[in-house]
N, C-alpha and C positions, 0 to 999 in steps of 0.2 A: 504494500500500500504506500500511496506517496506521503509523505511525512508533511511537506510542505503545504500540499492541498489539504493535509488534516488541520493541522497548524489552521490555517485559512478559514475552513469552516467551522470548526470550533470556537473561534474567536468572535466569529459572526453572525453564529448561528447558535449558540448553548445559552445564552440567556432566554430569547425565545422558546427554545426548545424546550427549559426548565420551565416555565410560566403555561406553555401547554398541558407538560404531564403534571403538574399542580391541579389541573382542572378537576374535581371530585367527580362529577356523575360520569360514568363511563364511555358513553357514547358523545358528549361533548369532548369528552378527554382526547378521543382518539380521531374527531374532526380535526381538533385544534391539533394535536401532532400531525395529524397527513397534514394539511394547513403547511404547517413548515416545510415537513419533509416536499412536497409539492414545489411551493417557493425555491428552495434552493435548488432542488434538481431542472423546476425550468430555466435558471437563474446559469447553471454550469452548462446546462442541454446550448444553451446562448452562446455561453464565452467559447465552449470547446468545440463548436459545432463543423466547423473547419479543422479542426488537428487531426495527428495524421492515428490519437492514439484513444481516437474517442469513445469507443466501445469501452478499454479498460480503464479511463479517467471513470467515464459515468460507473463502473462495478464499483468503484473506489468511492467514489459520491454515496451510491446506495450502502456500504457494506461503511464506512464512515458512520451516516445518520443512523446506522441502525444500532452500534456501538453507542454511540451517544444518547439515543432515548433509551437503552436498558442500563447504561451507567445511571442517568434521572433517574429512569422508574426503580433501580434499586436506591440509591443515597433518597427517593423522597419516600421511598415504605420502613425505613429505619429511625 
Protein backbone atom coordinates (compact mmCIF):
# COMPACT_ATOMS: atom_id res chain seq x y z
CA UNK A 1 0.00 0.00 0.00
CA UNK A 2 1.26 3.47 -0.62
CA UNK A 3 2.37 5.12 2.50
CA UNK A 4 2.05 8.48 1.18
CA UNK A 5 -1.52 8.21 -0.34
CA UNK A 6 -2.35 6.82 3.26
CA UNK A 7 -0.57 9.68 4.95
CA UNK A 8 -2.81 11.94 2.41
CA UNK A 9 -6.13 10.49 3.38
CA UNK A 10 -5.96 10.16 6.79
CA UNK A 11 -5.10 13.59 7.32
CA UNK A 12 -8.04 14.58 5.25
CA UNK A 13 -10.26 12.32 5.69
CA UNK A 14 -10.29 10.77 9.63
CA UNK A 15 -11.88 13.44 11.38
CA UNK A 16 -14.95 13.15 9.16
CA UNK A 17 -14.66 9.62 9.14
CA UNK A 18 -14.70 9.76 13.10
CA UNK A 19 -17.88 12.00 13.22
CA UNK A 20 -19.73 9.51 10.96
CA UNK A 21 -19.01 6.31 12.81
CA UNK A 22 -20.01 8.51 16.02
CA UNK A 23 -23.55 8.41 14.47
CA UNK A 24 -25.68 6.15 17.05
CA UNK A 25 -28.62 4.77 15.08
CA UNK A 26 -27.35 2.26 12.80
CA UNK A 27 -28.48 3.00 9.49
CA UNK A 28 -27.73 6.76 9.66
CA UNK A 29 -24.22 5.53 10.84
CA UNK A 30 -23.59 3.61 7.88
CA UNK A 31 -25.18 6.46 5.25
CA UNK A 32 -22.91 8.95 6.80
CA UNK A 33 -19.73 6.52 6.46
CA UNK A 34 -20.48 5.49 2.64
CA UNK A 35 -21.08 9.46 2.62
CA UNK A 36 -17.25 9.72 3.18
CA UNK A 37 -16.07 6.77 1.85
CA UNK A 38 -18.18 7.82 -1.59
CA UNK A 39 -16.43 11.60 -1.30
CA UNK A 40 -13.10 10.42 -1.36
CA UNK A 41 -13.01 7.72 -3.68
CA UNK A 42 -14.90 10.09 -6.33
CA UNK A 43 -12.47 12.67 -5.19
CA UNK A 44 -9.17 10.07 -6.13
CA UNK A 45 -11.49 8.34 -9.11
CA UNK A 46 -10.77 12.57 -10.36
CA UNK A 47 -7.13 13.01 -9.48
CA UNK A 48 -5.85 9.53 -10.65
CA UNK A 49 -8.03 9.19 -13.52
CA UNK A 50 -5.22 9.49 -16.13
CA UNK A 51 -2.25 7.53 -14.26
CA UNK A 52 -0.88 4.86 -15.61
CA UNK A 53 -1.48 2.87 -12.20
CA UNK A 54 -5.14 3.58 -11.41
CA UNK A 55 -6.79 0.33 -10.84
CA UNK A 56 -4.03 -0.26 -7.93
CA UNK A 57 -4.19 3.42 -6.59
CA UNK A 58 -8.13 3.11 -6.23
CA UNK A 59 -7.44 -0.93 -4.32
CA UNK A 60 -5.39 1.21 -2.02
CA UNK A 61 -8.08 4.03 -1.67
CA UNK A 62 -10.67 1.40 -0.97
CA UNK A 63 -8.57 -1.01 1.32
CA UNK A 64 -7.02 2.51 3.05
CA UNK A 65 -11.00 3.70 4.05
CA UNK A 66 -11.68 0.56 5.18
CA UNK A 67 -8.75 0.38 7.77
CA UNK A 68 -9.65 3.53 8.87
CA UNK A 69 -13.43 3.08 9.61
CA UNK A 70 -12.65 -0.32 11.71
CA UNK A 71 -9.74 1.57 13.55
CA UNK A 72 -13.05 4.30 14.52
CA UNK A 73 -15.48 1.72 14.91
CA UNK A 74 -13.08 -0.08 17.22
CA UNK A 75 -11.28 3.14 19.41
CA UNK A 76 -15.37 4.53 19.55
CA UNK A 77 -16.86 0.90 21.18
CA UNK A 78 -14.03 1.02 23.86
Amino acid sequence: MDEELQTEIVAGYNADLQKAVQVEEKLAREAATQAVKDEVIALYEEKYAEHEEFDRIMRDVAEILEQMEHAEVRRFNY
